[in-house]
N, C-alpha and C positions, 0 to 999 in steps of 0.2 A: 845104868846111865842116868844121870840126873836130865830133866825137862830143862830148858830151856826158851828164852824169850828173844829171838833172834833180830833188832832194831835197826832201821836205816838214823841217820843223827837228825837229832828235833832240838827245838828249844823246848817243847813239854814237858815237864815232871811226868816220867813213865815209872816212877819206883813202884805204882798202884801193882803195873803188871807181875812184879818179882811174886807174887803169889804162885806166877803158872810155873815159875821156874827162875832160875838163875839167869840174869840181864846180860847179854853180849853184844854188844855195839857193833854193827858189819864195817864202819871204820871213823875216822874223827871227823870229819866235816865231808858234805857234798855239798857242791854248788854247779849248777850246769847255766855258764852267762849263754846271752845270743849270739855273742862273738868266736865263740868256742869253735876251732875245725874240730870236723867229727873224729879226729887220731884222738885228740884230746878227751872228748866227749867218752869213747871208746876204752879209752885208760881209765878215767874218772866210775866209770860201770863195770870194768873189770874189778876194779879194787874195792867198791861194793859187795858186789856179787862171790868174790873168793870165798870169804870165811863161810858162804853158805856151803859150801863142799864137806862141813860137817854137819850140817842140819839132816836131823832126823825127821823125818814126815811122820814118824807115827809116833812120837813123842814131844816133837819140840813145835815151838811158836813162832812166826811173825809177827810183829807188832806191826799194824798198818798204821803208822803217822809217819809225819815227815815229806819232802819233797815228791809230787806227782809221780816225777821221771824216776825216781829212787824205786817205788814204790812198781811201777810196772817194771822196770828193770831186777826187781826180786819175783815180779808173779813169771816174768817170761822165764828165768831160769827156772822155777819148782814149775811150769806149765805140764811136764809132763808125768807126774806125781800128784797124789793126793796131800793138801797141807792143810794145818789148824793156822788160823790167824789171830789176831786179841783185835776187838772192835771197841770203844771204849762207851759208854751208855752216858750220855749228860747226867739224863735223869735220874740212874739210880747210883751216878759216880763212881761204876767199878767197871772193869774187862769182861768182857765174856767172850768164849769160844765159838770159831765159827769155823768149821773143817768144809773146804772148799774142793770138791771133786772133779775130776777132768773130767 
């Protein structure tokens, strides 16, 4: 099975991460307003969260950028697994791996 880079949507250039693996976007746009009922709220995390039902923890990545809520809404469903993340380094301009244990 090929690695994987598993992304919530950014406006960042993430192509740096395609090193750890092949880039797969969890889906085209999140936006969570204030106005938002939580059915909606609820939908919009669902359809994030799906495609991760192929993520692999001992192979694939999350890439941590992008929206806060995105962002805990992907740690709460891998919460109960071990995962690698890509963290991005200013200073030396590239990813690097961070495997995050429960």
């Amino acid at each position: 099975m090929t690695d994987r880079v598993f992304h919530p949507p950014t406006n960042h250039n993430v192509r740096a991460a395609a090193e750890f693996g092949e880039l797969v976007p969890l889906c085209r746009s999140f936006q969570i307003y204030p106005d938002d009922p939580p059915q909606i709220i609820d939908q919009k995390v669902d359809e994030l969260c799906s495609k991760l039902d192929q993520f692999n923890p001992v192979s694939d990545y999350v890439l941590m950028v992008g929206d806060p809520v995105a962002l805990v809404a992907i740690g709460a469903k891998l919460s109960r697994v071990n995962f690698q993340v890509l963290k991005f380094d200013r200073e030396e301009g590239a990813y690097y791996s961070v495997n995050l244990t429960r």
